[in-house]
N, C-alpha and C positions, 0 to 999 in steps of 0.2 A: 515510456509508461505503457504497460498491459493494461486493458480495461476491459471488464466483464461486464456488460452492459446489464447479461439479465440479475447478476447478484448485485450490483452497483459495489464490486469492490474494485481498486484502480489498484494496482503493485509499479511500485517507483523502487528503481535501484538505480541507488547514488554511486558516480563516479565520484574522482580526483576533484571534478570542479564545481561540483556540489558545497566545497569548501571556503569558496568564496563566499566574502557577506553578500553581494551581489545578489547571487544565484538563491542565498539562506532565504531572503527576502523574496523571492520569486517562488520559490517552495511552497513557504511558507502562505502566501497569498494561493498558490493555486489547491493550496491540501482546505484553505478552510472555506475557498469554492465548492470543490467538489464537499466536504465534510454539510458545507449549505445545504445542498442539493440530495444532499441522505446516502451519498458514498463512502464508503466505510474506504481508509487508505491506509496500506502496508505498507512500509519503507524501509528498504534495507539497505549498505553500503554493499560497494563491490568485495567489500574486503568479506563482510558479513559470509556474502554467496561463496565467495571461492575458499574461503576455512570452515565453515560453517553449514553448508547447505539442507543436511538434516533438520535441521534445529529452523532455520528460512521455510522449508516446504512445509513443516510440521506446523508452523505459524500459519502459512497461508487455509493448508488443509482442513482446521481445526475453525478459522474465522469463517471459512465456506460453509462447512457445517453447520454452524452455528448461523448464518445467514440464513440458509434454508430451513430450517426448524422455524427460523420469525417469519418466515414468510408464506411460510405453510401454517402455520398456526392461526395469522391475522385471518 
């Protein structure tokens, strides 16, 4: 996981074993931590990144943005 501490967004990209309920369960509990704590969390599969990566960056890009506007504005 990447974490940006000063935007509070974290970027999780899912492997293969992410797939497991196990691991779902584990996800799951650490996104609505961080989500607690006022971090805003992007999730993308591996498959996402390596067919997709435009479309992944442009997500990322676009919720930065929008971070910074709420936090300049407060």
């Amino acid at each position: 996981m990447e974490q940006n501490k000063s935007a509070m967004i974290a970027i999780e990209i899912d492997g293969a074993s992410h797939c497991a309920l196990a691991r779902q369960g584990q996800d799951r509990k650490k996104q609505a931590l961080l989500e607690s704590l006022g971090w805003i969390v992007l999730r993308f599969t591996n498959r996402q990144v390596l067919e997709d990566l435009p479309t992944c960056v442009q997500t990322v890009l676009s919720t930065t943005s929008k971070s910074r506007e709420i936090t300049t504005t407060s």
